[in-house]
C-alpha positions as MATLAB code, in Angstrom:
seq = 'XXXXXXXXXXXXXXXXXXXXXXXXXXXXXXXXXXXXXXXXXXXXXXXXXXXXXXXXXXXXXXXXXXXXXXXXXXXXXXXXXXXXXXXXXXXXXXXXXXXXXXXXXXXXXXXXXXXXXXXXXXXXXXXXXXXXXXXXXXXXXXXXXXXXXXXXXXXXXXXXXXXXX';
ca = [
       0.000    0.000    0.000;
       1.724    3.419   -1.228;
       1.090    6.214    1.488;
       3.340    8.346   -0.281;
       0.816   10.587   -1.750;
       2.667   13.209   -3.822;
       3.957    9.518   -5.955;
      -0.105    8.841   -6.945;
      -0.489    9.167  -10.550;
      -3.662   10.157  -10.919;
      -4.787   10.712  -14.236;
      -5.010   14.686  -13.887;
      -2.448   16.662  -16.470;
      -0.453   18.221  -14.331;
       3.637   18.185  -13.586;
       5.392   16.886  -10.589;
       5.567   20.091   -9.102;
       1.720   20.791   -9.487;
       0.881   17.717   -8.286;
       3.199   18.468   -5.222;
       1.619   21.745   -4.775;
      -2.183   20.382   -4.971;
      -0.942   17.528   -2.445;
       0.548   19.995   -0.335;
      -2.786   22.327    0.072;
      -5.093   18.955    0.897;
      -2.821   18.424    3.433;
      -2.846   21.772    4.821;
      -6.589   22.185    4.573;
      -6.816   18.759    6.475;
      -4.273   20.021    9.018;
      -6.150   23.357    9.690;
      -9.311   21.246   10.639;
      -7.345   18.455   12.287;
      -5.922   21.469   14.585;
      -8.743   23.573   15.288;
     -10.565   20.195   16.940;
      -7.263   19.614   18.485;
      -7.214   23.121   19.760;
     -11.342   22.801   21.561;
     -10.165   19.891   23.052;
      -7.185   21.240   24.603;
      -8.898   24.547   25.498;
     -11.456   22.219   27.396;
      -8.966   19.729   29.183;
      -7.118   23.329   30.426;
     -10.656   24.705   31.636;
     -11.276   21.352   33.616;
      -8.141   22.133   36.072;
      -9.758   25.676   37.288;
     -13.068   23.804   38.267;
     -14.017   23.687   41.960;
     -14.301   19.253   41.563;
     -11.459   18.876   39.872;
      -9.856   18.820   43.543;
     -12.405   15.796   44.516;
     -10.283   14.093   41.217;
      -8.378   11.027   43.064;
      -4.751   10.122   42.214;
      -5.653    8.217   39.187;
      -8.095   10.511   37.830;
      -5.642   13.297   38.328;
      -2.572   10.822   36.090;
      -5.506   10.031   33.358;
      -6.130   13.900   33.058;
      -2.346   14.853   32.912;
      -1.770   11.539   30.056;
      -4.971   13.531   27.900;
      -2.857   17.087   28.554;
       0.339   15.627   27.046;
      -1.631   13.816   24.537;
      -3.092   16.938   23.235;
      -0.268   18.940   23.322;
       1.892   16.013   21.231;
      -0.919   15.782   18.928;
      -0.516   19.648   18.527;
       3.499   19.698   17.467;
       2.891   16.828   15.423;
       0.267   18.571   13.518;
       1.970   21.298   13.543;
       5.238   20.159   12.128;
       4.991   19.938    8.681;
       4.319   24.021    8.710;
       7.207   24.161   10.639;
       9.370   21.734    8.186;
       7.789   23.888    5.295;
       9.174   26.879    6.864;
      12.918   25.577    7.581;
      13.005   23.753    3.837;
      11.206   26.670    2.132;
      12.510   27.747   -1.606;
      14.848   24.119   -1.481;
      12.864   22.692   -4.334;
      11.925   19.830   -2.354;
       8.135   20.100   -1.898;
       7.563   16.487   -2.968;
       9.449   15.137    0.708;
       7.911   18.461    2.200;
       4.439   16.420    1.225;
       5.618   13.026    2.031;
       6.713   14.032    5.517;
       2.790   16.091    5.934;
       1.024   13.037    4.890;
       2.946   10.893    7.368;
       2.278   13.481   10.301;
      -0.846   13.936    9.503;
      -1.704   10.544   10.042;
       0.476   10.163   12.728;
      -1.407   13.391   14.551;
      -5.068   11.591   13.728;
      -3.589    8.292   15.299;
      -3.244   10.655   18.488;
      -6.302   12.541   18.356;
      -8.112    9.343   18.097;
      -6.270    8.540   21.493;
      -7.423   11.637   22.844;
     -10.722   11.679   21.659;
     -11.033    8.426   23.503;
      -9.755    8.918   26.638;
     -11.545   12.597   27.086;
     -14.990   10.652   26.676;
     -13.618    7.810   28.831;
     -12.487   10.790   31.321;
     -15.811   12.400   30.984;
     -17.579    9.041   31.641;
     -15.705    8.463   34.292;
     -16.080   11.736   36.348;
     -20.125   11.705   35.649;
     -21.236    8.424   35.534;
     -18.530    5.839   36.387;
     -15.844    3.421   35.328;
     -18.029    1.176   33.962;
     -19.484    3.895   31.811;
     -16.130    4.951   31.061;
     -15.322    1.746   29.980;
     -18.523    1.839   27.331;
     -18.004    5.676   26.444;
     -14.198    4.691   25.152;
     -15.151    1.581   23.577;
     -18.481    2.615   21.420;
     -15.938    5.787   20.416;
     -12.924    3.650   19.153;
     -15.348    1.632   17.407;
     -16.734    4.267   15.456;
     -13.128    5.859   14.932;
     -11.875    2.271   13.808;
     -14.674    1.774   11.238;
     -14.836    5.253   10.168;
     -11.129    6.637   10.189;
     -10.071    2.650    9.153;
     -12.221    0.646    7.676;
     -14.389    2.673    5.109;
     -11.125    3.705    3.886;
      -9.343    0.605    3.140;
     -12.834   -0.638    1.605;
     -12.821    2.522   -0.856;
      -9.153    2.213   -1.766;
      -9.424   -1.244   -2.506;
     -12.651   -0.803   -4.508;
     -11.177    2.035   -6.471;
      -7.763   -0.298   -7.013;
     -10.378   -3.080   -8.333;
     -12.064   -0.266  -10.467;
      -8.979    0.681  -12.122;
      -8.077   -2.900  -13.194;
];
C-alpha cells in the first residue's frame, strides 16, 4: 500500500511540481481542521483544572487527566510540524518530501487525536457516571473511529484499485 501521496499518478495533467503543490494544500486544509478540533479539546482539558471538583479528582483521575494534557499537546506539534518543516526547507525545491513528511504526520497526529478523543470521553464518563461507563463511552468511540477513520477507507481504496483494473 503506497502512502506516499505526492507519488499517486492520478490521471489529472499536471507536472510533478503541481501535483506536489495540490498535495501539499489537501494536506494543509486537512491540518487546519485536524488542529482547530485539536485546539477545543485542549482549550477544554485546560478549563477542567480551574473547576471547583477537579480537587475531589483522586490520584488516578488526576494521572488520566495529565496523560490527555500531554496527549493533546503532542498531537498539537505533530500537527503542527509539517508548517514548521515547510518553513525551515522553504525555496529548497523539495516540496515532494515536504508532502511526504505532511502526509505521514498527519496521520500520525489523527492516530493521536483518536487517542485523545477516547480517553476525554472515557475521562468524561468516568467523572459523571462511572468506570463502567467509562469503559462503554471509550469503547463505542474507538469503534466508530476504527470503522470510520479505518475501515471505510481501506474498503474505498481497494474498490477504487479493483475499479482501475
Amino acid at each position: 500500500m503506497n502512502s506516499d501521496i505526492d507519488d499517486l499518478d492520478d490521471g489529472r495533467p499536471e507536472t510533478p511540481a503541481q501535483r506536489a503543490d495540490r498535495n501539499w494544500t489537501d494536506v494543509l486544509q486537512e491540518l487546519r481542521v485536524l488542529q482547530t478540533g485539536t485546539q477545543i479539546l485542549t482549550g477544554f482539558l485546560l478549563a477542567l483544572a480551574f473547576q471547583p471538583a477537579f480537587a475531589d479528582l483522586d490520584t488516578s483521575g488526576r494521572s488520566f487527566y495529565l496523560v490527555l494534557v500531554a496527549l493533546s499537546a503532542l498531537s498539537a506539534v505533530v500537527a503542527l510540524a509539517p508548517v514548521a518543516l515547510h518553513r525551515a526547507v522553504f525555496r529548497l525545491g523539495i516540496k515532494p518530501s515536504v508532502v511526504r513528511v505532511g502526509h505521514r504526520c498527519l496521520r500520525a497526529a489523527l492516530a493521536l487525536v483518536s487517542l485523545l478523543l477516547i480517553g476525554v470521553v472515557a475521562f468524561v464518563f468516568g467523572v459523571v457516571v462511572g468506570t463502567a461507563a467509562a469503559v462503554a463511552g471509550g469503547f463505542v468511540l474507538a469503534v466508530a473511529i476504527l470503522v470510520l477513520w479505518v475501515v471505510v477507507p481501506v474498503l474505498l481504496r481497494r474498490r477504487g484499485r479493483k475499479d482501475d483494473a
